[in-house]
C-alpha positions in Angstrom: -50.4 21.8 -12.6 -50.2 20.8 -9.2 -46.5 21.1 -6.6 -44.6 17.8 -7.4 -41.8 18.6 -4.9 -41.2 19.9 -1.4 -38.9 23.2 -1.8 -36.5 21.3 1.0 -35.5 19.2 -0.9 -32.7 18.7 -3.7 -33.6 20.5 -6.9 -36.2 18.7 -9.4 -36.3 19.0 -13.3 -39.1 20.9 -13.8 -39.2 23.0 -10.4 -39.5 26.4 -10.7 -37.8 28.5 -8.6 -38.3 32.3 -7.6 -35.3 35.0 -7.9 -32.4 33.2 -10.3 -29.6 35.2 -10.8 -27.8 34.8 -14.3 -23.8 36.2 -14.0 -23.5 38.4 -16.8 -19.9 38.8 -16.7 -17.2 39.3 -14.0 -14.0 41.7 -14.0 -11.2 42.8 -12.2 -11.2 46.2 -12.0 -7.9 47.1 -10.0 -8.6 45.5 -6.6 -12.4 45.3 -7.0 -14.2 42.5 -8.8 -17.2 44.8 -10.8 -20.3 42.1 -11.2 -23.0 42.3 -13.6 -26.6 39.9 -12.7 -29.8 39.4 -14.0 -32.1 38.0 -11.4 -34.7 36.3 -13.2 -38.2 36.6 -11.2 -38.9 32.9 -12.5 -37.1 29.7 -14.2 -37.7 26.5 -14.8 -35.1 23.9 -14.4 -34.1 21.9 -17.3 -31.4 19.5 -16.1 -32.4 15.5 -16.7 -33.6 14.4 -13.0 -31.0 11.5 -12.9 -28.1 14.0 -13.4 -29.7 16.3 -10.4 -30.4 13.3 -8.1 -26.3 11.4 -8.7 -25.6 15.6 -8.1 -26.9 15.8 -5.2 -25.7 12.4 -3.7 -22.0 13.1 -4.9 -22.4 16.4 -3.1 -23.9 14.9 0.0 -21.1 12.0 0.4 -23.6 9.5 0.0 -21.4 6.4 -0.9 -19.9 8.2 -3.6 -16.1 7.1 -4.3 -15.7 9.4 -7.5 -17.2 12.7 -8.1 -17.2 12.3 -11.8 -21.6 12.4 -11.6 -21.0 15.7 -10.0 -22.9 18.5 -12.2 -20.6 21.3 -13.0 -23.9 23.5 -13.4 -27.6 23.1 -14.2 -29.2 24.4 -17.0 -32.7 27.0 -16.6 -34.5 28.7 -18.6 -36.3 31.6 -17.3 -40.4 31.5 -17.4 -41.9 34.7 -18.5 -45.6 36.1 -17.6 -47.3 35.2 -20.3 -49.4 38.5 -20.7 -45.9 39.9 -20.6 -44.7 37.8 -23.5 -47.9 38.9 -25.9 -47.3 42.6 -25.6 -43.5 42.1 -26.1 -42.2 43.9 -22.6 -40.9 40.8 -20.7 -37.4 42.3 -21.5 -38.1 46.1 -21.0 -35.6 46.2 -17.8 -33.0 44.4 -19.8 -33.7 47.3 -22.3 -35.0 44.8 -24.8 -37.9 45.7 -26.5 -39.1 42.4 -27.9 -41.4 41.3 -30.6 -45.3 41.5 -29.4 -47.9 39.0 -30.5 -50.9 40.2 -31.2 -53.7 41.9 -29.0 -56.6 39.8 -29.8 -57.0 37.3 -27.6 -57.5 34.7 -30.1 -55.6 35.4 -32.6 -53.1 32.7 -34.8 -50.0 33.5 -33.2 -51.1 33.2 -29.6 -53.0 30.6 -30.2 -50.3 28.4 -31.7 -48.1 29.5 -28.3 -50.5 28.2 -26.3 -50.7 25.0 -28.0 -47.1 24.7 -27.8 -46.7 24.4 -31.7 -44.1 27.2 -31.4 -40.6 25.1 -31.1 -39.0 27.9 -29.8 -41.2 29.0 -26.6 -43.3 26.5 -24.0 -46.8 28.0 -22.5 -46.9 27.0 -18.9 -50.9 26.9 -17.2 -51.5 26.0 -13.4 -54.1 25.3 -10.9 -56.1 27.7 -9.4 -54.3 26.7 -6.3 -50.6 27.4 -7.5 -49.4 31.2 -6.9 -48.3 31.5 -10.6 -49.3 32.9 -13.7 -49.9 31.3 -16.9 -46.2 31.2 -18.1 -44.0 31.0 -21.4 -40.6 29.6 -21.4 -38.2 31.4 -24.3 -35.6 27.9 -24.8 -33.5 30.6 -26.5 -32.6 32.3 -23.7 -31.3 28.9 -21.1 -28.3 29.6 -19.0 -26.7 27.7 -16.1 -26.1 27.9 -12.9 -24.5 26.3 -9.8 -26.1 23.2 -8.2 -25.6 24.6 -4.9 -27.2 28.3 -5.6 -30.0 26.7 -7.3 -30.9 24.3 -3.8 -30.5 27.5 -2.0 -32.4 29.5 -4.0 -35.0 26.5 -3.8 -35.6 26.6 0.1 -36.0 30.5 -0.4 -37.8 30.6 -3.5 -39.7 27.8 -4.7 -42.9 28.0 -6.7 -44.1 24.5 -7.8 -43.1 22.0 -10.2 -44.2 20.7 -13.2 -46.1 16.9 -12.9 -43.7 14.2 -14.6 -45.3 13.9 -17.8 -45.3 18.0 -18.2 -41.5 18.0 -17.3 -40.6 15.2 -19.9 -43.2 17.4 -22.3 -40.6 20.2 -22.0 -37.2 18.5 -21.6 -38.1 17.1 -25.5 -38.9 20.6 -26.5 -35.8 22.5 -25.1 -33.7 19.2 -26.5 -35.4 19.3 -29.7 -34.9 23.3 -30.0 -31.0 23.1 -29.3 -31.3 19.9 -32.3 -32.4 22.5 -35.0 -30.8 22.6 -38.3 -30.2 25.8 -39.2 -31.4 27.3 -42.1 -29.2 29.2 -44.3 -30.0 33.4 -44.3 -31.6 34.3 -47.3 -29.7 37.0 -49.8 -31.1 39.0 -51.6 -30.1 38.9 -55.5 -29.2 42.3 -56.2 -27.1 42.9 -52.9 -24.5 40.2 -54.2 
């Protein structure tokens, strides 16, 4: 996959960006505020590109009357190494051990997240060219963030973006993901 955007300008579904922080939580503690982050080495923005673009015109004053097309946040998902993601410790400094896939290089599981036929994760490949590993993005774990600290974080820490027909690829996967039915949890018959 090949840049589709200059990092100078407004933020692009499907650009990934370098260095997202994720608040955790916020409180008062007497006169302090005590913050808790995650700064995510790599996410992948998930926002429809029509929402991003009227965003970034409200917030510019072009010929906007209303703000109601302003974007209250935009939603990311972060975009793990995918060698990480296979041996399970893309969460280790979270102090999440997560589950690994296996270690053979061709085995069923890794093979069906590469071939995207997992609904819950997306594997990510680029060009030679592009400074960034083959990727897999975890839909479970999307958050938001401000329109304004993503376009800074942009100009600071832009990576690439996905080509059009990759980013609609994985705007109907996260989409499809959050549409789920959930299945009921199985009991077992002699705990009842």
């Amino acid at each position: 996959m090949a840049k589709g955007t200059d990092p100078g300008a407004r933020v692009c579904q499907g650009d990934l960006i370098r260095y997202v922080d994720h608040l955790e939580s916020a409180d008062l503690v007497g006169e302090c505020c005590d913050v808790a982050s995650v700064r995510y080495p790599l996410v992948v923005v998930l926002t429809q590109d029509c929402d991003l673009r009227w965003d970034y015109e409200v917030r510019r004053g072009n010929g906007a009357t209303t703000q109601d097309r302003r974007l209250l946040s935009v939603l990311v998902a972060p975009a793990y190494n995918a060698e990480h993601v296979f041996t399970g410790d893309h969460l280790i400094e979270l102090g999440i051990r997560a589950r690994p896939f296996p270690t053979k290089v061709n085995a069923t599981e890794r093979r069906i997240l590469r071939q995207n036929q997992n609904p819950r994760y997306h594997y990510l490949e680029f060009a030679d060219q592009v400074d960034v590993s083959p990727s897999i993005v975890d839909f479970k774990h999307y958050f938001s963030v401000d329109a304004a600290y993503l376009e800074e974080r942009k100009v600071a820490g832009f990576a690439t973006a996905l080509p059009l027909f990759h980013r609609e690829d994985v705007s109907q996967r996260f989409a499809a993901f959050l549409a789920r039915i959930a299945l009921p949890v199985q009991v077992e018959a002699d705990s009842a």
